[in-house]
N, C-alpha and C positions, 0 to 999 in steps of 0.2 A: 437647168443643171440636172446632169443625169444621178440619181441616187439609187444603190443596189438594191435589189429585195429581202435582203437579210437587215439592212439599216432600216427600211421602213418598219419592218415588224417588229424590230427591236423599240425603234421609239412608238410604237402603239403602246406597248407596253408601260409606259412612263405615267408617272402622277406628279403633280405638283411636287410634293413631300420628297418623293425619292429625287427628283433633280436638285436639292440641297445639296451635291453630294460628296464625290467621292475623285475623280479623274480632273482636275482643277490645272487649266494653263497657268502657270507660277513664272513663266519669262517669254518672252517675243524678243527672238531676235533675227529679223531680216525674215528668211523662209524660216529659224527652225524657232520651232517650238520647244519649253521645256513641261513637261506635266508630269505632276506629283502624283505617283503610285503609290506610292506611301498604304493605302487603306484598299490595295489588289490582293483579294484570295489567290496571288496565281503570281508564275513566274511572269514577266515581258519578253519575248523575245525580238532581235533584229529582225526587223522585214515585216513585221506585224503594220497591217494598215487601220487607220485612223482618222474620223474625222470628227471637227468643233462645232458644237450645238452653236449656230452664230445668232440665234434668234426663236422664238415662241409665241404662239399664239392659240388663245381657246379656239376652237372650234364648236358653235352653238347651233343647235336647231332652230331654226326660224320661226317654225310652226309650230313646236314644243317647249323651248327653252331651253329644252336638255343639252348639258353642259356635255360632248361627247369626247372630251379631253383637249391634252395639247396638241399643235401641228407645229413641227421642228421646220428651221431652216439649218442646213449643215454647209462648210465649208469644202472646197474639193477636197478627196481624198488625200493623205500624205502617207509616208511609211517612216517607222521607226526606223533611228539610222543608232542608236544607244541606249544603252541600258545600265543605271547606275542603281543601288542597291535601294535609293526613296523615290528615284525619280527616271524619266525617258526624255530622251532627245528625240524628236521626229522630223521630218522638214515636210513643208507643203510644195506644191507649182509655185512657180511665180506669180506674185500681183495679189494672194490669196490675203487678204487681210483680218488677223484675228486678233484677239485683245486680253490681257491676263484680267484673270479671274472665270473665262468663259469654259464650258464643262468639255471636256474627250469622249468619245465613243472608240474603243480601240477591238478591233477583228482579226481577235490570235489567228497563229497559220496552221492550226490545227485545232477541230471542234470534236465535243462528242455529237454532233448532228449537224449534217452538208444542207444546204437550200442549193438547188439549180432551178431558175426561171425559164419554162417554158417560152412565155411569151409576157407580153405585158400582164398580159389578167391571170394568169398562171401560175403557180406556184407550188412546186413538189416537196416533200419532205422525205428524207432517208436516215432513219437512224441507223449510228454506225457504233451502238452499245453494245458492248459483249454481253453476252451469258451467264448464268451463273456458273464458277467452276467449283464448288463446295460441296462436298456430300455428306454433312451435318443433317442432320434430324432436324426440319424447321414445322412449326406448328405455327399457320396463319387463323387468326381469327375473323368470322364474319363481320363484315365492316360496319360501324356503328357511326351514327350521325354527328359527329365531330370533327372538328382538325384539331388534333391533339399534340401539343407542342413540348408534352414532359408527361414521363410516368416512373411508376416506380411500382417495388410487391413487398407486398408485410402482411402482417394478421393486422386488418383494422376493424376488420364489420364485431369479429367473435375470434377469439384464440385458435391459435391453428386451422384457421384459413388462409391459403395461398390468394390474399387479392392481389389484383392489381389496381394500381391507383392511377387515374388520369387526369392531366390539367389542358382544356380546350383553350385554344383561340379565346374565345369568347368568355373565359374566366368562370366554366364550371367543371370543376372538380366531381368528379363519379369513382365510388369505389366497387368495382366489378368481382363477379364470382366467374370465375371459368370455368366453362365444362366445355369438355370433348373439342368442338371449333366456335362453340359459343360467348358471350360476354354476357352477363345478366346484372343488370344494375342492381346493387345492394343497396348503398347510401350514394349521397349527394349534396353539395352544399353550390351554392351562384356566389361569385365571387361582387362587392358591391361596382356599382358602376365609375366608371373613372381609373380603375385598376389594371393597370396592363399585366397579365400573366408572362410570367419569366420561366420558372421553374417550378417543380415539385416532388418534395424529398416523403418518405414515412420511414420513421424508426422511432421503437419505443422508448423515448430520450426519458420517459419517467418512471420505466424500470417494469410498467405492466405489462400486462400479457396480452395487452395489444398497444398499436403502433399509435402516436400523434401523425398525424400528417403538417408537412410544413412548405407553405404555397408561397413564394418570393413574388413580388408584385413590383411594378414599377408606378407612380402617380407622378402623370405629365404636368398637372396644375401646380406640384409640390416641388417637381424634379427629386423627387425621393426614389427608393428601394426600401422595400422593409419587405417582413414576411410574417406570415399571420399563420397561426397556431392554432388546429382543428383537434378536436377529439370527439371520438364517437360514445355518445351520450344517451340512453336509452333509445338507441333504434336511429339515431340522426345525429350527424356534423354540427359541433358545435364549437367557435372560433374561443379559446382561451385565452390566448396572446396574440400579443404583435409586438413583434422586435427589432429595432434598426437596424437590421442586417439582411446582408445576403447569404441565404442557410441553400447547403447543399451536402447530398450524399454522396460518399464517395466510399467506394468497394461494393463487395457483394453478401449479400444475407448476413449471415453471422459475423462477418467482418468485417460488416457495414461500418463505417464513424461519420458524424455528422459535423460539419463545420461552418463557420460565422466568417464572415466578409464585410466590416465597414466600408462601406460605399462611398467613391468621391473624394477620399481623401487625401490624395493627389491628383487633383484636377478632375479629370473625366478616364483616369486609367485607375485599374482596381487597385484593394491593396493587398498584401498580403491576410490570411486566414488566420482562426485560433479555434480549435475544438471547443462546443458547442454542448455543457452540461447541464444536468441538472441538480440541482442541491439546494436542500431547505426550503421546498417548496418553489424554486425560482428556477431560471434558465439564468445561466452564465459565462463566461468566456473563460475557458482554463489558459492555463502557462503553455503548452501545446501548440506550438505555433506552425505555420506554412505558407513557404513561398511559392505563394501560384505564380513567379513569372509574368506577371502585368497582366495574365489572363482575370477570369470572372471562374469561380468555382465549375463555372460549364467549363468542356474544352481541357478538363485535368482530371488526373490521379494519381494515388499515393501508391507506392511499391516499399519495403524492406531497404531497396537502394537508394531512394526518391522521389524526385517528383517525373511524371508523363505527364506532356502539356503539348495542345495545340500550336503553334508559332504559326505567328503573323504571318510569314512567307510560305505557309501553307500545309507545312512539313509537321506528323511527330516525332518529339523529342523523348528520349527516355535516356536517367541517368539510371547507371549499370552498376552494380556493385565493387567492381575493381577503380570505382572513380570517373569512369568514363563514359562516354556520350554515343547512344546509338540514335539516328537517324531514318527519317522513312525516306525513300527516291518519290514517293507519288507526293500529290498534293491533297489535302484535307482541308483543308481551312473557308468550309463555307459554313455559312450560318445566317437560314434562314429566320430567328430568331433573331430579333433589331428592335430599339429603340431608339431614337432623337432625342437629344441631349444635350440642351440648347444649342452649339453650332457642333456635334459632334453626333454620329453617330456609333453605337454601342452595342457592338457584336457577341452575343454568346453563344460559342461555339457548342457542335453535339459534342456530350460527356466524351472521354477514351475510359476505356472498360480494362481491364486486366485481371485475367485470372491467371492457375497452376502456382508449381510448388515454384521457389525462389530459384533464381538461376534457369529455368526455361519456363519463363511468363508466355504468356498470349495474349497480346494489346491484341484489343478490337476497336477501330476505328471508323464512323459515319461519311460518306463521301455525297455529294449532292448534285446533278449535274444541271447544272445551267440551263432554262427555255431559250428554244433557238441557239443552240451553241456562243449565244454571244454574252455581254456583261451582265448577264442578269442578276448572276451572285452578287455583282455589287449592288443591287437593290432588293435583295431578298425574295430573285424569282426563279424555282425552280422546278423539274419536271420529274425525275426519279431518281432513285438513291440506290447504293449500294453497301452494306457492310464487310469492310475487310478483319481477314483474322492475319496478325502480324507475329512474329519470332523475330529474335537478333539472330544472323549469322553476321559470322566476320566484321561486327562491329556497325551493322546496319540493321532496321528494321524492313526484313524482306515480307511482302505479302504471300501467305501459302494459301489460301481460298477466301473466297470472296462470294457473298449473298446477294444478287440484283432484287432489288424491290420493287413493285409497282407504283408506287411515287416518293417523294422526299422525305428526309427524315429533320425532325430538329433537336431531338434528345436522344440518346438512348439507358436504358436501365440493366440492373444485372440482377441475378438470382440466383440460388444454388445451384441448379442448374444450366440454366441458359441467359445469355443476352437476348434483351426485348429491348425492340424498335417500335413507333408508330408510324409508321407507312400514309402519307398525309394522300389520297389518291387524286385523280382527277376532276373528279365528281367535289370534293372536298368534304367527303368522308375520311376516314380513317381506319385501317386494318393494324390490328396490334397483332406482332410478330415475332414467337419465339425463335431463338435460333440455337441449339441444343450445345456445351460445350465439348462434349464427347461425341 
């Protein structure tokens, strides 16, 4: 059975974990196929080819043991023939026998990156990513040895310091002083083990003149979320609280607010928010409530007219002051930033950012482009990013410049001056990324 060279590199790519997943046969009938998109960062369209992981097997080293992953069997190719708003009709050839419950691999008719096969052993790559068209003032910093998956800036080391605050992969937190293209570690705290890092917010929720930081974790053994409350304490991070919530910032510097998210309380979809105080010594939920839209506090923000929210189908949304709904034409909706959640996985998209004065805001929104142009997003693999800066005309969110990064992004943070990204690169370092709003 002939298999393309864009399918096999896509299934190299595969681990155990991520084939739980996402593109699931849910009917067989005859040749067609029906599979639930439902959990696609992306439109479907007709004609899109497709085919069904039929089968799996380790592949081991003889001589080593080394487990060198899975080897897929796939079923022939077939092509969408439908596209319904949770799910795709596709049909396969004749005689192809498949069985619900078994996984989709689908090959949109359009990639940011073409594969053509030379020959068997050959394989070329052509990126077909635009440029950047933005002539903002961006300030990249020298890349530091993390993959850094959320930050934020506040005065935390000592008052009226511009740091910025970072949360790794690997769940440590660094509060950095910037100079010029540098990052210089100030403080630092190791998050304990077992803790999957989500997010992280700093605002001085206790009224000082420097900032708590508040680091939202996920515990796989607990199936929890909580978030753990640092302050800086003679010269070093030190954890105050831990609060059952999911704490996230939302705006910029001075207009920053901080908000609380109980977790799970509708199944495995979030719930709604409530503003995030302090009073009489304690942290509490005030009367201030907010509908994130079934998102996770990532993926949203708050405007004068409402809420901006990532949507599932990929799209920002933003409600407008006259009532109404503008919309973005491109797609957003990746997020490399994932947890497993007993049979669910649990997307938190990059923040949306909005600055200016009321009535002509500036959404900034994270884009993330897929390895090998093909489903990566749906397993949280991807190769570079780009920041768009968005305005409503005519009752849509049109894109007016756009920032290309050198690799992906999973958060982004805002400042008085500028939106900052962390730029995850290839190496999987991390370059933190001002990008100036004037």
């Amino acid at each position: 059975m002939k298999i393309n060279t864009a399918f096999l590199l896509f299934a190299s790519l595969l681990t155990p974990a991520c084939c739980a997943a996402q593109l699931t046969v849910v009917r067989v009938d005859g040749p067609k196929v029906y599979i639930d998109t439902s959990a696609l960062n992306r439109n479907v369209d007709k004609g899109e080819t497709f085919k069904i992981i039929l089968s799996s097997e380790r592949l081991i080293n003889p001589k080593t043991g080394k487990d060198l992953g899975p080897v897929y069997t796939y079923s022939p190719e077939g092509k969408i023939t439908e596209v319904q708003p949770m799910y795709a009709v596709g049909e396969l050839p004749t005689g192809a026998k498949v069985a619900v419950g078994q996984e989709a691999v689908l090959q949109p008719l359009e990639s940011p990156s073409i594969f053509s096969a030379k020959n068997a052993d050959e394989t070329t790559f052509k990126s077909t990513s635009a440029k950047s068209t933005s002539a903002r003032k961006t300030v990249v910093y020298e890349p530091v040895d993390q993959e850094i998956v959320s930050l934020s800036t506040a005065s935390v080391s000592t008052p009226d310091t511009d740091n910025i605050v970072t949360l790794s992969r690997k769940g440590q937190i660094t509060v950095w002083l910037p100079s010029e293209k540098q990052l210089t570690p100030s403080l630092s705290f190791q998050l304990p083990a077992g803790k999957t890092p989500l997010s992280i917010s700093a605002y001085p929720a206790r009224g000082q003149n420097t900032a708590e930081i508040f680091v939202t974790v996920y515990d796989p053994s607990r199936e929890k979320i909580s978030t753990i409350v640092l302050s800086s304490q003679n010269g070093a991070l030190k954890p105050i609280k831990t609060l059952p919530y999911f704490v996230k910032e939302l705006g910029c510097a001075a207009d920053k607010t901080l908000w609380a998210q109980k977790p799970f309380t509708a199944g495995t979809r979030s719930a709604g928010a409530r503003r995030l105080t302090y009073e009489n010594g304690e942290f509490s939920l005030s009367k201030n409530t907010l509908n994130t839209g079934r998102n996770w506090l990532t993926g949203i923000n708050v405007t004068e007219s409402g809420l901006v929210s990532t949507a599932q189908n990929g799209v920002i949304r933003a409600e407008l002051a006259n009532g109404k709904k503008a919309e973005s034409k491109s797609l957003f909706a990746s997020a490399p930033n994932r947890v497993k959640y007993k049979q669910e996985i649990l997307k938190f998209y990059p923040s949306v950012q909005v600055f200016g004065p009321s009535g002509r805001h500036i959404y900034v929104a994270a884009e993330n482009t897929a390895k090998h142009g093909l489903l990566s997003d749906t397993f949280g693999q991807y190769q570079s990013g780009k920041i768009h800066f968005m305005t409503v005309e005519k009752g849509r969110l049109n894109i007016q410049d756009s920032v290309e990064l050198d690799g992906f992004v999973y958060d982004t943070a805002c400042s008085a001056r500028a939106v900052l990204a962390a730029a995850v690169l290839p190496d999987g370092t991390s370059s933190v990324v001002e990008i100036f709003k004037e």
